[in-house]
C-alpha positions in Angstrom: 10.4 1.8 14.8 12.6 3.9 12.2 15.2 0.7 12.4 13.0 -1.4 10.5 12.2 0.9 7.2 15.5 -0.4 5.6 14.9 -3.9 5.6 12.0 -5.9 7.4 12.3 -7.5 11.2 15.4 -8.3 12.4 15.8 -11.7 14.1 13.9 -11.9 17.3 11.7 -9.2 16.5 7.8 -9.6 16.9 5.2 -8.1 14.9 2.3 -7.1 17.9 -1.0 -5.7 17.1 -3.5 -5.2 19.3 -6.7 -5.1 17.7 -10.7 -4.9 17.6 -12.5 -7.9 15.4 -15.3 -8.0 13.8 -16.9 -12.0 12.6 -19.7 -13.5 11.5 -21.2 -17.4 11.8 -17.7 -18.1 12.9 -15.9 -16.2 10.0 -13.2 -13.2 10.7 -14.5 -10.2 8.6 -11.7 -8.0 9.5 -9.8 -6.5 12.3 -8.7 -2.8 13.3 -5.5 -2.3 14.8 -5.3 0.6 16.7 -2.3 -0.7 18.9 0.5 -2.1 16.4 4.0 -2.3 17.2 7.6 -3.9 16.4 9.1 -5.4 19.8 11.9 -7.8 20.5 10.2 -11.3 21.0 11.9 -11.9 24.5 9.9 -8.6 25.6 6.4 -9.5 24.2 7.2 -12.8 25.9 8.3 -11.7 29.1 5.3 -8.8 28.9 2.9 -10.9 28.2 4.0 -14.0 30.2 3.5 -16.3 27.0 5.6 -18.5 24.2 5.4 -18.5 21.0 4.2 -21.9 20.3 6.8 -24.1 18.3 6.4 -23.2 14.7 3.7 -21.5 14.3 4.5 -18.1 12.8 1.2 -15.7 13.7 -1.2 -16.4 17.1 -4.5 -14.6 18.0 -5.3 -14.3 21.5 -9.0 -13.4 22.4 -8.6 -10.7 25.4 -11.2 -10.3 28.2 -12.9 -7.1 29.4 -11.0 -7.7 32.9 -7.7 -8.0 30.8 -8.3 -5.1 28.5 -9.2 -2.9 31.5 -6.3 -4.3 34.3 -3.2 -5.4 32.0 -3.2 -3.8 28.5 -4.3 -0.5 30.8 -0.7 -1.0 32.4 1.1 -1.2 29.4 0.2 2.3 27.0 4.2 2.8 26.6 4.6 -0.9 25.3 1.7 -0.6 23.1 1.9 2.7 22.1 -2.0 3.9 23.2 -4.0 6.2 24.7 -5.8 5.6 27.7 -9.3 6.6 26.2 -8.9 4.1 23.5 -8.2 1.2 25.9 -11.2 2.2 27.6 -13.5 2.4 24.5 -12.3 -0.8 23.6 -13.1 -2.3 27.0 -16.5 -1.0 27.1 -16.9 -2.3 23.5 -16.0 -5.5 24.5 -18.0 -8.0 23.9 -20.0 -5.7 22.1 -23.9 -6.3 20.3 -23.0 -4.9 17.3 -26.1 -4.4 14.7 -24.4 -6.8 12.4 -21.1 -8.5 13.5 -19.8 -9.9 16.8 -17.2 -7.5 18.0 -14.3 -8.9 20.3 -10.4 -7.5 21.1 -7.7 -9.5 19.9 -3.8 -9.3 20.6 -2.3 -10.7 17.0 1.1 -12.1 17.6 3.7 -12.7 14.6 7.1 -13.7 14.7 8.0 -14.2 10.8 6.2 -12.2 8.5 8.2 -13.3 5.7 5.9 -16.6 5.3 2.1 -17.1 2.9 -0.8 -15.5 4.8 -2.8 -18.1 6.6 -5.9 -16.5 8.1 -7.4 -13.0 7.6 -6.2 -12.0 10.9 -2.8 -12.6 9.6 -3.8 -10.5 6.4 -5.2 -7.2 8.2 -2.4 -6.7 10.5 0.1 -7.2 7.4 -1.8 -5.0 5.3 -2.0 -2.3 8.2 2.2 -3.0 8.6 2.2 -1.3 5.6 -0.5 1.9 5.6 1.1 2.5 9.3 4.4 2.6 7.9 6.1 0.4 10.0 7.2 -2.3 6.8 7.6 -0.7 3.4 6.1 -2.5 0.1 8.1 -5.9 -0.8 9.5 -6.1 2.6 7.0 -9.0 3.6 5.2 -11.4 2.2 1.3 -11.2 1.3 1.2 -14.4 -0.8 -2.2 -16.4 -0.1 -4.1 -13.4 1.0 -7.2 -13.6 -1.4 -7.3 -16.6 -0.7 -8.0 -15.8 2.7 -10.1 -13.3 2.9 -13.0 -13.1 2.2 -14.4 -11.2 -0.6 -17.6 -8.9 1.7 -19.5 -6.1 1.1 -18.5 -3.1 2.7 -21.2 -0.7 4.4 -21.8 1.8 6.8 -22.2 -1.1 9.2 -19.0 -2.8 8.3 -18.5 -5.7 6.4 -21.4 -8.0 5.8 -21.2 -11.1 4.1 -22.4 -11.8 0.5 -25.0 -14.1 1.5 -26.4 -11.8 3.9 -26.8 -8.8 1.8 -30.3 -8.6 0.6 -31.5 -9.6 4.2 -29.6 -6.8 5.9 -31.1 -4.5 3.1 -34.2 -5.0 3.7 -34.4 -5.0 7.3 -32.9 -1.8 7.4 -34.8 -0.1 4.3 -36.9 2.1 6.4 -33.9 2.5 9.5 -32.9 6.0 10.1 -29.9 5.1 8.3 -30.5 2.5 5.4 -28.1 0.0 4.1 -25.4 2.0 2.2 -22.3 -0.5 0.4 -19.7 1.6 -1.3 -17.9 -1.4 -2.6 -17.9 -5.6 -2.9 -13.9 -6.4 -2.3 -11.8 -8.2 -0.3 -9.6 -5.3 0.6 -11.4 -2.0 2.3 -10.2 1.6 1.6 -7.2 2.7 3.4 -9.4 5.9 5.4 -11.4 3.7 7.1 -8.8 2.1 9.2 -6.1 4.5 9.3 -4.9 8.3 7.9 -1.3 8.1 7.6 0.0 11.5 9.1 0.5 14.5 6.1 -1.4 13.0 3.4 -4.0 13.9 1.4 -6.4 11.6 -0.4 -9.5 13.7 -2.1 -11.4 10.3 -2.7 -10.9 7.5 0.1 -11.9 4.9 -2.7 -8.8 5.0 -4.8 -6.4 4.3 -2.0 -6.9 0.5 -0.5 -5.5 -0.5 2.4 -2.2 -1.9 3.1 -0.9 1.0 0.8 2.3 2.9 1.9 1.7 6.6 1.2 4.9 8.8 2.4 4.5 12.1 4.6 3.3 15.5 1.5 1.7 12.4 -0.5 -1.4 14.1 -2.6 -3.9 11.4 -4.0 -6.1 13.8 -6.2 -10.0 11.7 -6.8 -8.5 10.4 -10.5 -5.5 8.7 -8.3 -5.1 5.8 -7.6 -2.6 3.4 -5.2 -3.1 0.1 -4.6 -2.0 -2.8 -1.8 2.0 -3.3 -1.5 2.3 -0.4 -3.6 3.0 3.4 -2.6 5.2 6.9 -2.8 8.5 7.7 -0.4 7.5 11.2 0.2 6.2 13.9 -1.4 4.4 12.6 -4.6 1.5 13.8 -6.9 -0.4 10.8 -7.4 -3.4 11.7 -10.5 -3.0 8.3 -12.2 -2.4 4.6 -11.2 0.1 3.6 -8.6 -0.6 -0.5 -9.4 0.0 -3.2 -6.9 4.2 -3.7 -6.2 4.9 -0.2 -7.4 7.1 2.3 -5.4 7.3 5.8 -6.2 10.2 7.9 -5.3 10.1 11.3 -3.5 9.3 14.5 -5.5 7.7 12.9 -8.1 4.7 13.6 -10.5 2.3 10.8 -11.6 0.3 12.5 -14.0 -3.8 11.9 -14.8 -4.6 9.2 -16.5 -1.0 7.5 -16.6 -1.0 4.0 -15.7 2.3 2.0 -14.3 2.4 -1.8 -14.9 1.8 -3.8 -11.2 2.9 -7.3 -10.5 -1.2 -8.5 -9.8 -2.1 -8.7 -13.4 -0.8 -9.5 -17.1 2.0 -12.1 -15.3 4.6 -9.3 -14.7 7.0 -10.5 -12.4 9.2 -7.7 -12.7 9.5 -5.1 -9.4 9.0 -1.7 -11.3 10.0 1.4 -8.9 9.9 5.0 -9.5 13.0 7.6 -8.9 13.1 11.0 -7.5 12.1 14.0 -9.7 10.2 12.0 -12.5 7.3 13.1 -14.2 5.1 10.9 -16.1 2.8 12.9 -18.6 -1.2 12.7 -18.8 -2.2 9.4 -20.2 1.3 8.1 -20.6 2.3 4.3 -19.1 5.1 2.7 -18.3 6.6 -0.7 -17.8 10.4 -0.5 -16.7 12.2 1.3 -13.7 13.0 4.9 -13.9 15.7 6.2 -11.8 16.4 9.9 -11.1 15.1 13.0 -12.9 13.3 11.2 -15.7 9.8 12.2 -17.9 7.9 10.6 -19.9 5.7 12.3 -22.6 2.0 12.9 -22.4 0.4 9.8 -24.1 3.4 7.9 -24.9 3.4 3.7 -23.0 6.9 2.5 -22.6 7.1 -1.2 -22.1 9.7 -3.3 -21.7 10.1 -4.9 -25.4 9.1 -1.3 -27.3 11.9 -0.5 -29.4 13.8 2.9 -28.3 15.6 4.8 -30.5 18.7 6.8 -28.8 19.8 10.7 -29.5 22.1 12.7 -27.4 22.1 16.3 -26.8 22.8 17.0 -30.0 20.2 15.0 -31.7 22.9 12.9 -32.7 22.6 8.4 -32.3 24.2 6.6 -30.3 24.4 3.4 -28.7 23.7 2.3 -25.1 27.3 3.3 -23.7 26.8 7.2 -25.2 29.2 6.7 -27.8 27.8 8.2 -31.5 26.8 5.5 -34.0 25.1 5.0 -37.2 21.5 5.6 -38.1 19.8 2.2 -37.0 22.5 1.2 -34.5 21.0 3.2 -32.0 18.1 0.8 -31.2 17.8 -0.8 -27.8 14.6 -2.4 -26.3 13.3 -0.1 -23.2 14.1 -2.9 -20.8 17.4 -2.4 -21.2 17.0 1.2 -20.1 15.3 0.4 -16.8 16.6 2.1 -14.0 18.5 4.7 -15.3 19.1 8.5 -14.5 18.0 11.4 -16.7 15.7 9.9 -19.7 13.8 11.6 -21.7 11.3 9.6 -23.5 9.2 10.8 -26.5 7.7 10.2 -29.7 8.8 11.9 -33.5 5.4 13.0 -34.5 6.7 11.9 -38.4 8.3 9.1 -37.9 6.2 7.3 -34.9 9.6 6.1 -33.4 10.0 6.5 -29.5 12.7 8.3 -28.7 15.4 8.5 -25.7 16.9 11.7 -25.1 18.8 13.2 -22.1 16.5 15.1 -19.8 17.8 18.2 -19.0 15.0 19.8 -17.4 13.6 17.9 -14.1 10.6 18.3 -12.5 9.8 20.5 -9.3 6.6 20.0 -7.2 5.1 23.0 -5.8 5.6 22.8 -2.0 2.1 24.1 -1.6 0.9 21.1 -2.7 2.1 19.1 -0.1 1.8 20.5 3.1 -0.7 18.6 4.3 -0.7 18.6 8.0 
């Protein structure tokens, strides 16, 4: 799978998951892929002895007990699982669950660069992502809330709006009552899968279809939404927003907040470098690139007005060289993406200042060793 990382499927590549779905009065509430996989499509096809139906980009397949427990039983190598999870499946298979019919689907996809059409689509994309086999931007999740649907999530699984207060009560005096942690369209990330060498101290703050990176710390004031995520070894203690990738070695710090793509019609990708820091309570609305902090408190966005110093206190312009007073103002956007910043305010004057950083941050390893 590492060939894909760099850039999303190559031609003839098929996305397969093989999967356990739960739905409701003919509705798809979600599906858990235990089994997902990137294979060339002339394997799947010969494998699986089927076509890929002239331009249609994602197929669902319904699989049988018989099938689960003869075929899919014969192919663990192919689809990457372990023999006493095909057999829980089978035995699960149709299954009476207390709330939602439960069936096992194989999910075929063969362009993932196209608008989500049904939530089966949607859960194996989003899972793409928290397995780490795309990285955030590398496909295409336009459409999906419209095609999901917005449930209540509960210690028995989804359960549609409609059905909440009936479900309530019947279970009020069960052994174990109706609990919903949340009403979303998206579910938390720990309830269908824990990326290896993470740690996430509250499983609310990370949704699923996040890409966390292996020594990634989500302390409970974190946060990291869909499409969104670190490289590696990050400290997460504010608000990794939807589109946002965070480079290795870096510190998000509490309460700091960095502009997504979802909300407030920004359209521009903002990305993270290695070795930043951004203080407590600070926010940010351009691109950093390597070895850049951001001072506690301080929000850059892209039209703020940014005065420029060098080492020596001294202004300059945006090619280095020294200027006058009041020729050294650039707007931050025209800073994003670049090495080294250091931004912060003049306590007397109010201005926002750009120095050069000369002090990067280091993460303590302890921090991260999370396996």
């Amino acid at each position: 799978m590492k060939g894909v990382r760099e850039r999303f499927l190559t031609q003839g590549q098929i996305a397969l998951g093989l999967g356990l779905r739960r739905r409701k009065k003919g509705r798809t509430l979600d599906v858990l892929f235990p089994s997902l996989v990137l294979k060339s499509a002339q394997d799947v096809e010969d494998l699986f002895e089927i076509k890929m139906a002239e331009g249609c980009l994602v197929q669902t397949f319904p699989l049988t007990s018989m099938q689960l427990a003869s075929f899919v039983a014969e192919q663990l190598d192919f689809l990457q699982l372990k023999p006493e999870w095909v057999s829980y499946l089978a035995k699960k298979q149709p299954s009476a669950q207390q709330y939602a019919e439960c069936d096992v689907v194989l999910v075929l996809a063969n362009d993932l660069q196209s608008p989500i059409n049904t939530v089966e689509e949607a859960f194996l994309k989003l899972q793409l992502l928290s397995q780490r086999l795309v990285k955030p931007h590398q496909l295409n999740l336009e459409a999906m809330f419209r095609v999901l649907h917005n449930l209540a999530w509960s210690n028995y699984g989804p359960i549609l709006l409609e059905d909440i207060e009936e479900q309530r009560l019947m279970r009020l005096f069960a052994a174990n009552p109706l609990i919903i942690s949340h009403v979303d369209k998206i579910p938390y990330l720990v309830n269908y899968h824990v990326p290896s060498g993470v740690r996430i101290a509250s499983g609310s703050q990370v949704r699923l279809g996040a890409y966390l990176g292996e020594g990634t710390t989500v302390m409970p004031a974190g946060y990291i939404n869909f499409n969104a995520g670190t490289e590696g070894n990050a400290m997460v203690e504010g608000r990794v927003s939807a589109g946002v990738m965070v480079d290795k070695d870096t510190d998000i710090g509490g309460g700091a907040s960095i502009m997504g793509t979802l909300s407030g019609g920004n359209q521009h990708v903002i990305s993270i470098g290695a070795n930043c820091l951004l203080g407590a309570n600070s926010g940010l609305g351009i691109s950093l690139g390597y070895g850049c902090t951001i001072a506690a408190g301080l929000y850059v966005y892209a039209g703020m007005k940014i005065f420029l110093l060098n080492q020596e206190n001294e202004p300059i312009n945006i090619q280095g060289r020294v200027v006058a007073q009041g020729e050294n103002v650039v707007k931050a956007f025209e800073l994003s993406g670049r090495d080294n910043m250091l931004f912060i305010q003049d306590s007397r004057t109010g201005q926002v200042l750009c120095k050069p950083n000369l002090k990067t941050i280091h993460l303590n390893p302890d921090l991260h060793q999370n396996h």
